[in-house]
C-alpha positions in Angstrom: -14.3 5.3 6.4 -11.5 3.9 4.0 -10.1 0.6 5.7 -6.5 1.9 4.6 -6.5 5.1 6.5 -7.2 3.0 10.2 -4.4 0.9 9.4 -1.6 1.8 11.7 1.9 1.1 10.9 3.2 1.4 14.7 0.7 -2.1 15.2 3.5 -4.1 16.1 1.8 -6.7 18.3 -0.6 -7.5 15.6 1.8 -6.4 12.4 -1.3 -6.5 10.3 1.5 -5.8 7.2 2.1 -9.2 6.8 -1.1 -11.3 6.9 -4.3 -10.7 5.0 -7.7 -9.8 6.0 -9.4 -12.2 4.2 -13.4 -11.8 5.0 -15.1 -12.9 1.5 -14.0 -15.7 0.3 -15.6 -15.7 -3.1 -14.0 -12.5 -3.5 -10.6 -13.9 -3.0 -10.8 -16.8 -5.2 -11.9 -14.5 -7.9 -9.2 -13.1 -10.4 -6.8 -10.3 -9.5 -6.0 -7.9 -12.2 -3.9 -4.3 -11.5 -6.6 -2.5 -13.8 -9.1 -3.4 -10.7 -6.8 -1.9 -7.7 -8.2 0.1 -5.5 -6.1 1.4 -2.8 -2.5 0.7 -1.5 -1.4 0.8 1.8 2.3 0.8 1.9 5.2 0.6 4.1 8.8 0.1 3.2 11.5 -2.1 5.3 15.2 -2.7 5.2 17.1 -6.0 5.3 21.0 -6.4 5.1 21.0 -6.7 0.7 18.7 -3.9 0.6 14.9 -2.6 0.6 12.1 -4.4 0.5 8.3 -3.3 0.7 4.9 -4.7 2.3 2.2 -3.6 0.3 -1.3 -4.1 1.6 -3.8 -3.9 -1.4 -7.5 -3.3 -2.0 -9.5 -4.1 -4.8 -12.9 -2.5 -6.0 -16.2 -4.6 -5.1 -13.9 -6.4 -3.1 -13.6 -6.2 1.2 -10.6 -8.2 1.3 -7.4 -7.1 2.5 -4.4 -8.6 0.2 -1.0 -8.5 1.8 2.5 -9.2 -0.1 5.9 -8.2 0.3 7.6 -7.0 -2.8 11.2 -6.5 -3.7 11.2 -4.6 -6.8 9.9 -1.2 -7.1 6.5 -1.1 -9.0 5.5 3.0 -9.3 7.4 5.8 -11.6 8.5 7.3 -8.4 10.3 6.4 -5.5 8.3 5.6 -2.0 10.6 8.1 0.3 10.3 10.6 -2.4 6.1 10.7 -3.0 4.5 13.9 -1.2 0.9 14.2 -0.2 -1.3 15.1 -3.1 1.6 13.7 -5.6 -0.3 11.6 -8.4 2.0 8.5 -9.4 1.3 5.9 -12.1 2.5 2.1 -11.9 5.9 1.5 -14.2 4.4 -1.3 -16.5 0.7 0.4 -16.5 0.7 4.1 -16.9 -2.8 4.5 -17.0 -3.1 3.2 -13.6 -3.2 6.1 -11.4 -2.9 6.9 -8.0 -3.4 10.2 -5.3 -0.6 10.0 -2.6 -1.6 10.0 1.6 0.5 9.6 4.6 -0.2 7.1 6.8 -2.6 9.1 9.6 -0.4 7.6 12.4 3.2 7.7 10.8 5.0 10.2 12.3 6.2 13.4 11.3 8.6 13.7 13.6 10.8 10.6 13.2 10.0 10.7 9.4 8.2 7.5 9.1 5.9 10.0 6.7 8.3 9.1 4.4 8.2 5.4 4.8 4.7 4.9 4.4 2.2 6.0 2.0 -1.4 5.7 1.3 -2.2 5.6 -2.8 -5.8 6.1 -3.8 -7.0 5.1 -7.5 -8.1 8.0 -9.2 
């Protein structure tokens, strides 16, 4: 199974979100280029001066988890407004693109569906 989809965003004891899973350490010293992304797992936050995002990131031939938190937007469309089979491209890399999940425990009924989002490399 994809590590992404286990992830669960309503973890708040361990709030995986902001630390790595870091089980290859070769792997983690190596180079990290956006052409070799994998996955996203993403969920967004709010603060007082605005939005903010914790991306969890994948990369291929790589079992590493990578966590950061990032402040401006990087995909052509908005987090909130990506839809399940949507295909998305990252702003500065076009080519780079991505399939669009829900999170398999957000909920539909309080709308976290639309506050975190799975995207798959195509």
């Amino acid at each position: 199974m994809k590590p992404w989809v286990l992830l669960n965003p309503n973890d708040f004891e361990s709030m995986w979100w902001r630390k790595p899973d870091i089980v290859d350490i070769e792997k983690y010293q190596s180079d990290k280029y956006p052409k070799n992304i994998l996955a996203y797992k993403i969920i967004q936050d709010a603060n007082i001066g605005g939005h903010y995002w914790y991306f969890s990131t994948w990369f291929f031939n790589d079992p590493n988890r990578y966590n950061s938190t990032i402040f401006s937007w990087l995909f052509n469309k908005e987090l909130t407004d990506m839809k399940e089979g949507d295909v998305v491209h990252l702003t500065d890399y076009p080519d780079i693109k991505f399939t669009v999940y829900y999170c398999k425990f957000a909920s539909q009924s309080q709308y976290q569906v639309n506050f975190c989002k799975i995207l798959e490399r195509i």
